[in-house]
N, C-alpha and C positions, 0 to 999 in steps of 0.2 A: 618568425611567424608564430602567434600562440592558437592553435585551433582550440583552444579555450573562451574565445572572445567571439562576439555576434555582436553585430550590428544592425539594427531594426528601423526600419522608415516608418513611421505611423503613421496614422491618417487617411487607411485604407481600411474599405469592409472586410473581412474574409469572406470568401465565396467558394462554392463547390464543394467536392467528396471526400470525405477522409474513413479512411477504415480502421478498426480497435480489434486486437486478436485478444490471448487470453488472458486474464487478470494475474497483474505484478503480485498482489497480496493472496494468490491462488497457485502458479504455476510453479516457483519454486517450492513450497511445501510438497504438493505433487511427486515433484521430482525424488524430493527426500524420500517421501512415502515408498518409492519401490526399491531402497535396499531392505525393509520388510519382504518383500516376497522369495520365493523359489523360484521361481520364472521370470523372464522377460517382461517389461512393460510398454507401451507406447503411450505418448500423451501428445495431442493433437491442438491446432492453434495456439500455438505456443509463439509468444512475439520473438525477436532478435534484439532483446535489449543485458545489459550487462548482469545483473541478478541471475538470469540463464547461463550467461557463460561461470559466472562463480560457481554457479552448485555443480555445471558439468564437470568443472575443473575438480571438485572436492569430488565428488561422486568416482571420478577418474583417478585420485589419488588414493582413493580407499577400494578401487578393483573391479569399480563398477564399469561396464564396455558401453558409452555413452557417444550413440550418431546424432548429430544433428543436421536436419535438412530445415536449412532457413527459409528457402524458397517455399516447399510446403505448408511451415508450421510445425514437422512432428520432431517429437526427441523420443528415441528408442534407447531404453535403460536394459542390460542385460546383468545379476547381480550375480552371479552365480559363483561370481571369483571372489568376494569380499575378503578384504584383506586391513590390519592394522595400516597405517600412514604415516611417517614422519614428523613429528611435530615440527620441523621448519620448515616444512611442503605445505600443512594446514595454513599454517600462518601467513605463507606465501600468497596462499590462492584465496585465504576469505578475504586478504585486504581488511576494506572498513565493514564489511559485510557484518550483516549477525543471524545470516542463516547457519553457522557451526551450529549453534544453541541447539536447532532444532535435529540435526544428527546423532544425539548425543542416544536418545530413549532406544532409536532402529541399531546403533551400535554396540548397543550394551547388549540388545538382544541375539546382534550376530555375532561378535566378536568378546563382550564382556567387557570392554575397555571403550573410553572414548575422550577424546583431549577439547577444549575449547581453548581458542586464542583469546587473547584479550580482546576485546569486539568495541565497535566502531558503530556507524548508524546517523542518520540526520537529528543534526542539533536541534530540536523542538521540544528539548522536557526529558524526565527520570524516565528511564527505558533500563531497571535495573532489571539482570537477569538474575536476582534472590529469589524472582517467584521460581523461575526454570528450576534452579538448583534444589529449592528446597519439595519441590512435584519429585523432581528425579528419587531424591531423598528419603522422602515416602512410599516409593515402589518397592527401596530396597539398595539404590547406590548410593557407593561409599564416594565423596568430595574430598579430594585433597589439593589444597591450589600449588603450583608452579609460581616460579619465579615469571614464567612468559604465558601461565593461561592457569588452567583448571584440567585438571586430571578424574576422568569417573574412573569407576568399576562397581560390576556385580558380582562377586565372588558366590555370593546364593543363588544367584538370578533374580528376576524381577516380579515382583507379588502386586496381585491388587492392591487399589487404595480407597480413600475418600479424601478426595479435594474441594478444599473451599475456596475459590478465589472472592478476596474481600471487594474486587471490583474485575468487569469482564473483560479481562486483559487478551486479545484474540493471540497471541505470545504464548500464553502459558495454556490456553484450549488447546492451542494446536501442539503445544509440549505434553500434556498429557494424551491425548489422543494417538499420537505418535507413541505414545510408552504404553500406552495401557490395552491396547489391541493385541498384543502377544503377551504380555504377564497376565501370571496362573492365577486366576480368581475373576473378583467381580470388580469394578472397579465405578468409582460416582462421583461426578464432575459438580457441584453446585456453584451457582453463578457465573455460568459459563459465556461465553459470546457467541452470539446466533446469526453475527452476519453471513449474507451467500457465501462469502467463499470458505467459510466456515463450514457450511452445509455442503459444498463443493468436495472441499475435503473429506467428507464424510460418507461422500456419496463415493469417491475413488477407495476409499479405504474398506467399502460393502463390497463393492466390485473384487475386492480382494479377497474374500470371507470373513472382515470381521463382522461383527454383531454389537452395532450399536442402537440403540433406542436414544431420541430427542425427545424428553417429556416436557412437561408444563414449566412455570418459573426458571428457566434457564439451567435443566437439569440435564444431565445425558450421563447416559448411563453404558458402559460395556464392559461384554463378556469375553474374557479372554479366551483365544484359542490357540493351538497348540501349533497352527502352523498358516502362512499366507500364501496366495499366488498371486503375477504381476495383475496388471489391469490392462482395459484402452480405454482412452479417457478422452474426451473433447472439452477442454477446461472453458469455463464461463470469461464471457467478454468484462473489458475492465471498463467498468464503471466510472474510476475516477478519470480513467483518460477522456473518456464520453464529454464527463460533467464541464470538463477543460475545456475541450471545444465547442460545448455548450456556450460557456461564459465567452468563450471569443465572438461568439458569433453577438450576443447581446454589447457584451463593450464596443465592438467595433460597426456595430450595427450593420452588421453581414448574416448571412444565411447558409450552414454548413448542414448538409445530411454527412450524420454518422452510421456508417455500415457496422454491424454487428451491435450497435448498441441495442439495451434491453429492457421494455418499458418496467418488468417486475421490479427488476435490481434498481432502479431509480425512481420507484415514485415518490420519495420524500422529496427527492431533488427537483423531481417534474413539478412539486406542488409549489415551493418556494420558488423555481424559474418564471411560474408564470405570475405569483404574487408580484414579483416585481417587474416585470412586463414584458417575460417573454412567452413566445408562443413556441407551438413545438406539434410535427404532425408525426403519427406511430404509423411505420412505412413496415411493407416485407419482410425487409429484411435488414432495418435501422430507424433510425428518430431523424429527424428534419430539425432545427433549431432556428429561432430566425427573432426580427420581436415583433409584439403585437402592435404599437405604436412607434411615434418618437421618442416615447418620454419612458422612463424608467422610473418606479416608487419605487419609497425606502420603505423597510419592515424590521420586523425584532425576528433576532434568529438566536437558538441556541443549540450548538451541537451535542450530539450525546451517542450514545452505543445503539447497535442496530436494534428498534426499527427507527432510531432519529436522525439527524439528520448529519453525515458523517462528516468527521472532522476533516479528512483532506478534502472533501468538495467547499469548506468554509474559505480558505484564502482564495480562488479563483471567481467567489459570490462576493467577496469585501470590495475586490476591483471591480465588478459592478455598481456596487453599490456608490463609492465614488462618484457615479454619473447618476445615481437617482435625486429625485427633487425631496429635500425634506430632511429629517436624521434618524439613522439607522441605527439597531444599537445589535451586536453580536455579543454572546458570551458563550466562552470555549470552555469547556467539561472538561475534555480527552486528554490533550495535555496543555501543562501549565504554561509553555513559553511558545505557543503556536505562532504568535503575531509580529514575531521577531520579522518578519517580510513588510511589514507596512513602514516601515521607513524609510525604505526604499519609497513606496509609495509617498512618503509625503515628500520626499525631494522632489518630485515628479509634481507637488502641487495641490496633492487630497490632501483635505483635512478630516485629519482622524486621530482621536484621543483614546489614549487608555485608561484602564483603571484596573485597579486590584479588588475592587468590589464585586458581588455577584450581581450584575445587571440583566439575567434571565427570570425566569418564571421561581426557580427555588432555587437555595443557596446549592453550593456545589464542594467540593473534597477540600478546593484551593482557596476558598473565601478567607479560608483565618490563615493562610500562606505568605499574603503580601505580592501574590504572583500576580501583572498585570494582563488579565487574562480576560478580559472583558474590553470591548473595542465601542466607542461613537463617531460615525461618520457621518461626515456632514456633505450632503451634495446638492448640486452636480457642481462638480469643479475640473475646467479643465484641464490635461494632462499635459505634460511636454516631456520632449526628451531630457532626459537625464544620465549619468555613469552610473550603471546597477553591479554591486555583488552578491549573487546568487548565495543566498543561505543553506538551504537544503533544497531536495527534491522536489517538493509541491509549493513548496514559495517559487522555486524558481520559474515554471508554466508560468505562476499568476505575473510574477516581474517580465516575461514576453507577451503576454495579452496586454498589461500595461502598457508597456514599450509602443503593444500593434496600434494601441489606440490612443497616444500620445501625439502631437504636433513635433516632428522633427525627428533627428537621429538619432537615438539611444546606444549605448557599448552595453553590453553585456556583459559579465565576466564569471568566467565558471559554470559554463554553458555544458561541458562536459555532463557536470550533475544530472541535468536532462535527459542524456544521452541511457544514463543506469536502468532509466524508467519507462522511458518512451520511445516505441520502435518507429527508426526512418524518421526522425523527427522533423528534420532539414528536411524532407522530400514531400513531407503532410503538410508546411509551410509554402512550399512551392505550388503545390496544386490549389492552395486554397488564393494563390495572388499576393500573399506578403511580398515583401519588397527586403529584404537581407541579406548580407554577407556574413562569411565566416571564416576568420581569418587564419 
C-alpha cells in the first residue's frame, strides 16, 4: 500500500463547504517569533498541516514547552527554557523544511549561537539563503559553514543595520524583522515585501513590544528594544488555499463557499477570477465561488509581488485557463521554473507552450536568463485522466483540480506533498462530492 498515491474520478462539480484556518506563509513564522519573548505565547487558528508540526518539533528541541490543540486551532509557545540543540536533532526535525533559516536572528539573540541544516524546499527556482546569511552578517554575526549546515554566532551581540533587498524577497523581510526587533539601535529595511502575511507578522511582533513603522516605497523601519513579551495572536486565513478552491470551483464548474476566506487579502485574485468568468458572492463569514456563465475567457496575466497578483495562485488559474475559449498568455516574475507543473497538464491534453521571453507588460529579472518562464495557452481543450507526479506544493492542488475536471481516473503520485500545506485535505474533498481514493 503507498498512501502516497490518490486516485481522482473527474468529471464531477465540486459542491458545498470548505473552511481555510491560518495562512501556511503566516503561521510558522509566528510560531518562530515567540522564542523572542519572556513569556508565554498563544497563536490561534492555526491549521494541522506538517510546516506546524516542523517548527513545533524545532521549537521543542531548542526548550520551547509547545501544546498543540488541533481540534481548536491554538499552539501555546512557553520560552522560558531556551536552550542550545543538537545539530543531529535539527537536521532530524527540519527534514526538507527551510524554516531553520528563520530561527537563526531569535537564537542569536537568546543563546548567541545558532546552526542551520542544509535546507530543502519546493523545486520552483533559486531560494538561495545568501540573502539570510548576508542580513544576519550585517547585524553583527559571525558565518562559519559545517561540513552538514552553517554555524552563526554573536560574540558582540547584534546591532542595527541598513538592508537593501535588490528584490522583495518575503525570506529575507521576515529574516530581518526577526533580527532586528531585539538588536541595539535603529535598524531600515529598503525594498521590502508588503504582503499581508508580512503585515501579519508585524502586527504579532507589535503585540510583543517592538516598534516598527511601515513607510512609503517598501520601507520599514525598527527600533530596537531591549526586551520582548509573548503575544495572542488570531493568524490571518490563507489565501492561497481560498484561491485553490476558487479555481476548483471554476474548472469543474461547481460552486464552493469558502469559510474564513477574506475579500481584502484577495482582490487581485477576485479581480482576475472574474475577468475570466467567474463569479463570487462576499458572504459573513467567507467568499461563495461559483461561475458566472458556461464559458470561461482567456486573458494576459502577470505575476509579481504584493499588491500583484501572487505567484502561487498563478498555477491553479493556468488550469483554468485550459478550459477558457481563445489564448491566454501568463508571464511569471517570482520565480524562474514556476511552470515545471504544466506538463503534467499537457499529458492531460492542454495545450500550452512556453517561452523564455518576457511575454508581460515589461521585461522582468529572467528575460536575459533563458528561463522558460512565460506560458500560452490555448483553450478550451478537454482534459482526461492521466498518471500525475506531483512536483512541489502548489503544482500539486493544481494537478488535483486537473485530475477533478478531467474525464476518467487519474493516479496521482506524491500526494503526501499536499498533506505539508493543506489541512484535512482528504476530508475538504469529500464534503465538496469528489469521487477518490487513497491508497
Amino acid at each position: 500500500m503507498d498512501i502516497n498515491v490518490m486516485r481522482v474520478e473527474g468529471g464531477r462539480p465540486l459542491m458545498g463547504e470548505v473552511a481555510v484556518r491560518g495562512a501556511k506563509n503566516l503561521v510558522p513564522k509566528a510560531m518562530v517569533a515567540s522564542l523572542l519573548g519572556q513569556t508565554p505565547s498563544v497563536l490561534a487558528n492555526v491549521p494541522a498541516i506538517r510546516d506546524v508540526e516542523v517548527v513545533s518539533d524545532l521549537l521543542r528541541i531548542h526548550g520551547v514547552a509547545v501544546e498543540w490543540d488541533d481540534d481548536g486551532g491554538l499552539v501555546a509557545m512557553d520560552p522560558a527554557n531556551v536552550d542550545a540543540a543538537r545539530v543531529a536533532d535539527i537536521s532530524v526535525h527540519a527534514g526538507s523544511s527551510r524554516i531553520p533559516i528563520l530561527l537563526c536572528g531569535p537564537l542569536l539573540h537568546r543563546l548567541g549561537k545558532a546552526f542551520i541544516p542544509s535546507l530543502g524546499g519546493c523545486a520552483i527556482g533559486g531560494r538561495p539563503i545568501n540573502y539570510h546569511l548576508d542580513i544576519l552578517r550585517s547585524f553583527g554575526a559571525e558565518v562559519a559553514k559545517e561540513p552538514d549546515g552553517v554555524l552563526l554566532s554573536a560574540p558582540s551581540g547584534l546591532r542595527g543595520t541598513q538592508v537593501v533587498l535588490e528584490y522583495p524577497s518575503v525570506g529575507a523581510t521576515e529574516q530581518t524583522l526577526l533580527t532586528a526587533v531585539l538588536a541595539e539601535g535603529i535598524t531600515e529595511l529598503r525594498g521590502a515585501a508588503v504582503e499581508p502575511e508580512i503585515m501579519d507578522l508585524v502586527a504579532v511582533l507589535q503585540k510583543m513590544g517592538a516598534i516598527i513603522s511601515t513607510e512609503t516605497d517598501r520601507v520599514i523601519r525598527i527600533e530596537g528594544v531591549e526586551s520582548l513579551t509573548g503575544f495572542t495572536h488570531t493568524a490571518m486565513p490563507d489565501r492561497i488555499e481560498a484561491a485553490n478552491w476558487a479555481a476548483a470551483a471554476l474548472v469543474t464548474g461547481g460552486d464552493i463557499a469558502v469559510a474564513g476566506a477574506r475579500q481584502p487579502d484577495m482582490m487581485t485574485f477576485l479581480n482576475y477570477f472574474r475577468k475570466i468568468g467567474g463569479a463570487f458572492d462576499v458572504l459573513s463569514d467567507g467568499i461563495r465561488f461559483f461561475r458566472a456563465n458556461g464559458k470561461l475567457a482567456s486573458i494576459a496575466l502577470e505575476t509579481g509581488v504584493h499588491p500583484g497578483f501572487m505567484t502561487d495562485w498563478q498555477q491553479p488559474v493556468v488550469v483554468a485557463l485550459t478550459q477558457a475559449e481563445g489564448l491566454s498568455i501568463v508571464h511569471e516574475t517570482v520565480y524562474e521554473q514556476r511552470f515545471g507543473f504544466t506538463e503534467a497538464l499537457r499529458s492531460m491534453g492542454a495545450r500550452i507552450q512556453l517561452y523564455p521571453n518576457c511575454l508581460g507588460g515589461l521585461p522582468c529579472r529572467f528575460g536575459a536568463m533563458n528561463y522558460l518562464h512565460s506560458a500560452v495557452v490555448s483553450g478550451p481543450t478537454p482534459l482526461r485522466a492521466a498518471e500525475i507526479e506531483i512536483p512541489d506544493l502548489r503544482g500539486g492542488f493544481s494537478h488535483v483540480i486537473a485530475a477533478l475536471a478531467a474525464q476518467g481516473t487519474s493516479t496521482i503520485h506524491g500526494i503526501d506533498l499536499i498533506d505539508r500545506g493543506y489541512e484535512h485535505f482528504n476530508d475538504k474533498l469529500a464534503a465538496l462530492g469528489a469521487r477518490f481514493w487513497r491508497d
